[in-house]
C-alpha positions as CSV (number, residue, x, y, z in Angstrom):
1,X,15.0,-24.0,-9.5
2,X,14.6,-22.9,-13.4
3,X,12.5,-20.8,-13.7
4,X,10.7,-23.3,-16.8
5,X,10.9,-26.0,-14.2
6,X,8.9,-23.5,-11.4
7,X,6.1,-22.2,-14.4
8,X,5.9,-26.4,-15.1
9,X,5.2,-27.2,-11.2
10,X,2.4,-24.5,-10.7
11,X,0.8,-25.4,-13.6
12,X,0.7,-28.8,-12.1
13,X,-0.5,-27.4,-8.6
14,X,-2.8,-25.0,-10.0
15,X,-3.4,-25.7,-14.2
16,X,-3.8,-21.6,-16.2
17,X,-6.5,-23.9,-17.9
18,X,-8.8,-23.9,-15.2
19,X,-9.2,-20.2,-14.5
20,X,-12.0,-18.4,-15.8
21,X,-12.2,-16.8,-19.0
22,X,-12.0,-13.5,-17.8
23,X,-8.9,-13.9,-15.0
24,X,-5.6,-13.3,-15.6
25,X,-3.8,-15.7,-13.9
26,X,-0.1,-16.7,-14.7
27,X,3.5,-14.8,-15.6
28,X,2.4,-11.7,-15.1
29,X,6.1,-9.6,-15.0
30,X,8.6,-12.0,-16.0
31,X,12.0,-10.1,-15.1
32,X,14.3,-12.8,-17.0
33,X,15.4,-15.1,-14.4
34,X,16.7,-18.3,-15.4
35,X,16.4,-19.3,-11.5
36,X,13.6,-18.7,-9.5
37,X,15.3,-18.8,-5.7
38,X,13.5,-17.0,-3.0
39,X,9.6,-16.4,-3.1
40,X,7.4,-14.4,-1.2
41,X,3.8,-15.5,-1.4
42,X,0.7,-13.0,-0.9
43,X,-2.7,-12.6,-1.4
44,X,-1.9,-9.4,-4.0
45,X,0.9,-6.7,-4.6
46,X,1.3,-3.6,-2.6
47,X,3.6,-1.3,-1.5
48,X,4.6,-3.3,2.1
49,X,5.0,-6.5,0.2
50,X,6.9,-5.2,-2.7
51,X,9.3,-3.6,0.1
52,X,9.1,-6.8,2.1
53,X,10.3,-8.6,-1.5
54,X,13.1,-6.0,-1.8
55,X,14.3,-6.6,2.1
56,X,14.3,-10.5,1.3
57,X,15.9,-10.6,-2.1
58,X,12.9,-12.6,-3.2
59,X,13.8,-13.1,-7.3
60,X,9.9,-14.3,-7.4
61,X,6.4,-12.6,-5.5
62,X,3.6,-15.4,-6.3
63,X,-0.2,-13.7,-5.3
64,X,-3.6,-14.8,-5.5
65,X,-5.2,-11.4,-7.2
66,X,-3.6,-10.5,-10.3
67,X,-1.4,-7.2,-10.0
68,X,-2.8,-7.0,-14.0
69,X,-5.8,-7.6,-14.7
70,X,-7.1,-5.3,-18.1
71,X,-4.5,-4.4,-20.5
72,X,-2.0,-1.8,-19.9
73,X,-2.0,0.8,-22.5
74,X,0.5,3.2,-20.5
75,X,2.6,2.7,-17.4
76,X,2.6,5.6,-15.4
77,X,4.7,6.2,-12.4
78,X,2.8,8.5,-11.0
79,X,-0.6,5.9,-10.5
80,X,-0.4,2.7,-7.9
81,X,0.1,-0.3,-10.9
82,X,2.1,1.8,-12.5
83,X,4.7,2.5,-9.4
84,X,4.3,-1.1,-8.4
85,X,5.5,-2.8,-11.8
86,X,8.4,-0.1,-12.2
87,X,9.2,-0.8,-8.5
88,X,9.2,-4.7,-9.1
89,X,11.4,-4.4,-12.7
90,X,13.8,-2.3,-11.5
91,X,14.6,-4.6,-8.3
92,X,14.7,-7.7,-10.4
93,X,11.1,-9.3,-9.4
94,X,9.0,-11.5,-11.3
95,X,5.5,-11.8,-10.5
96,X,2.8,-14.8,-10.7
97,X,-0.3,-14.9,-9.8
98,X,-2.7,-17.8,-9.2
99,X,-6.3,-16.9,-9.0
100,X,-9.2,-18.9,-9.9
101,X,-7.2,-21.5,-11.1
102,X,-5.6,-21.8,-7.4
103,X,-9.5,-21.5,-6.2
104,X,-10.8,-24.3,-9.0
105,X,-8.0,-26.5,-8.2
106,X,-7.6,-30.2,-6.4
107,X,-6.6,-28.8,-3.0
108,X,-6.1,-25.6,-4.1
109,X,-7.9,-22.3,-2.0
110,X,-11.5,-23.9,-1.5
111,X,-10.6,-27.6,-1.2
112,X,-8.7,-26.3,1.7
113,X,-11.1,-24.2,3.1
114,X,-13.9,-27.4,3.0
115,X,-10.7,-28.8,4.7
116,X,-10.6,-25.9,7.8
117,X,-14.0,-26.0,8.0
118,X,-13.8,-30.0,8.7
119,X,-16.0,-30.9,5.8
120,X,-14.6,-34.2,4.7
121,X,-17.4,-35.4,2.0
122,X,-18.1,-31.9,-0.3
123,X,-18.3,-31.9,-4.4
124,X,-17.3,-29.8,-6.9
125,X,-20.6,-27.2,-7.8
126,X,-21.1,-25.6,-11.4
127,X,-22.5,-21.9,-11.1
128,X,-24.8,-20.9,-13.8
129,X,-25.1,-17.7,-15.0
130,X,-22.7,-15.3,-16.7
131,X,-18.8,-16.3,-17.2
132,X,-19.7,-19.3,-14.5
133,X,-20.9,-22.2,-16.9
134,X,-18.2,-24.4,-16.6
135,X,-16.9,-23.2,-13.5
136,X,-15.7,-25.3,-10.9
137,X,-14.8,-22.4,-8.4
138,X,-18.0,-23.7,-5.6
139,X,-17.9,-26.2,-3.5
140,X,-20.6,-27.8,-1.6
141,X,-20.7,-30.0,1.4
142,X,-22.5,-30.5,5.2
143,X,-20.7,-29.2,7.8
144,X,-20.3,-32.0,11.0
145,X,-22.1,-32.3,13.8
């Protein structure tokens, strides 16, 4: 699959406009592939799933925590986000990550969960307070009987 035709479905599956203001969800090392063609998906990088990528020839790791979260000012080897994003440029691997917009999203991570849990009838809950005003990351339901 392109790789504009990939960035196009997740944004569809889980919109960058719905993640909070201060996530950094999305592209976050884009190698240069035209074709995204094996994936390995995560809940965040580390050192066995960036050696699990290399094993698979995965072109594409998709996570749910952001390898980068705060700008980079220097990448050093020598420190853990450093060594992973050399590690994961030099082997060809691009890296997405969908975070609260994959949380806030129409059967993304919680309307699943309400799903597990077997609550069928649940709504969408606004959290007040700081960087949660318009958030739709809760949900809210009654568990069955």
């Amino acid at each position: 699959m392109k790789m504009t035709d990939w960035l196009q479905l997740m944004d569809e599956i889980a919109p960058l406009s719905m993640q909070e203001e201060w996530d950094n969800s999305g592209l976050q090392i884009d190698y240069g592939n035209e074709e995204v063609e094996r994936i390995l998906v995560a809940l965040e990088i580390t050192g066995d799933v960036i050696e699990e990528a290399i094993s698979k020839k995965t072109n594409m790791v998709v996570v749910h925590h952001p390898l980068i979260f705060d700008p980079i000012q220097t990448i050093r080897f020598h420190e853990i986000e450093g060594d992973y994003i050399i590690r994961l440029i030099r082997n060809g691997i691009s890296v997405y990550a969908a975070h609260t917009c994959f949380d806030s999203a129409r059967n993304g991570n919680n309307d699943r969960l309400m799903s597990l849990l077997g609550i069928q009838r649940y709504s969408r809950l606004n959290l007040p307070g700081k960087g949660f005003e318009d958030s739709t990351l809760a949900r809210i339901g009654t568990l069955p009987e």
